[in-house]
C-alpha positions in Angstrom: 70.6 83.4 78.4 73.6 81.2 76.7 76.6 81.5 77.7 79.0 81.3 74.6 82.2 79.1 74.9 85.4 80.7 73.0 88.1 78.1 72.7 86.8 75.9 74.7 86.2 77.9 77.9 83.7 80.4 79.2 86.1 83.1 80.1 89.6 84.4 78.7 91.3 85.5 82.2 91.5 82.0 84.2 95.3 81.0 83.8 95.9 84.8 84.6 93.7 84.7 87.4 95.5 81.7 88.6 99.1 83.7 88.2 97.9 86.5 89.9 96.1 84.8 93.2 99.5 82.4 93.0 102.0 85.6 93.3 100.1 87.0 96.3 100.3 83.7 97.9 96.0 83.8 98.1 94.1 80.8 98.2 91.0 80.6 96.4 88.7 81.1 99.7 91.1 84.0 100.5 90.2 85.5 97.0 86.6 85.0 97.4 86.3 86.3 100.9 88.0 89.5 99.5 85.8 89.5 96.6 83.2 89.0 99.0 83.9 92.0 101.1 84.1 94.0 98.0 80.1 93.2 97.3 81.2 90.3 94.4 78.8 86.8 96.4 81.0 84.3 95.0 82.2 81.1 97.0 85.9 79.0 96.4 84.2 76.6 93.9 83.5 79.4 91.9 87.1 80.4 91.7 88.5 77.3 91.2 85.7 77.1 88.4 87.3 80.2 86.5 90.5 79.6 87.1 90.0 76.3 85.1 87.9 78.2 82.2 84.4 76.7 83.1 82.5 79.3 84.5 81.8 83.2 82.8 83.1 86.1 84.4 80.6 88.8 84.2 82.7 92.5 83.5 82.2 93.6 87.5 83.5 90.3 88.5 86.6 91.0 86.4 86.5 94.7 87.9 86.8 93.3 91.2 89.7 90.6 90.8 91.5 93.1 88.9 91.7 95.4 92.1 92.0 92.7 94.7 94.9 90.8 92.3 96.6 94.1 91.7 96.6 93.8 88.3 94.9 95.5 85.3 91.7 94.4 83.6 93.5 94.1 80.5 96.9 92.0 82.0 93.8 89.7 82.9 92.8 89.2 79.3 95.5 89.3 77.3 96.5 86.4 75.5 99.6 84.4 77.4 
């Protein structure tokens, strides 16, 4: 499968990501803890990787920060 690069990055919802976790004072192992008790196996690397644009977020990843960050799928990918 390729993995398509818009702009530059894998994924649109990193910097937003980034905001979100920063507001609710999370660290990126908190985050993927809660993302792994809601079913989502992802480790801290992982995180930092999206936050930073390098690694795809499939949609029921995105699903599952959206809930956890408290914000909306679409917040997550708007444009800044």
């Amino acid at each position: 499968m390729k993995i398509y690069d818009y702009a530059g990055k894998k994924n649109i919802c990193g910097n937003r990501v980034h905001e979100a976790r920063c507001k609710l004072r999370l660290t990126q192992s908190d985050l993927a803890a809660r993302m792994q008790v809601d079913g989502i196996v992802i480790e801290r690397d992982s995180i930092s990787r999206i936050e930073i644009g390098t690694r795809f977020v499939a949609d029921y990843e995105l699903r599952a920060l959206s809930k956890i960050l408290k914000v909306s799928v679409d917040w997550l990918i708007e444009n800044e």
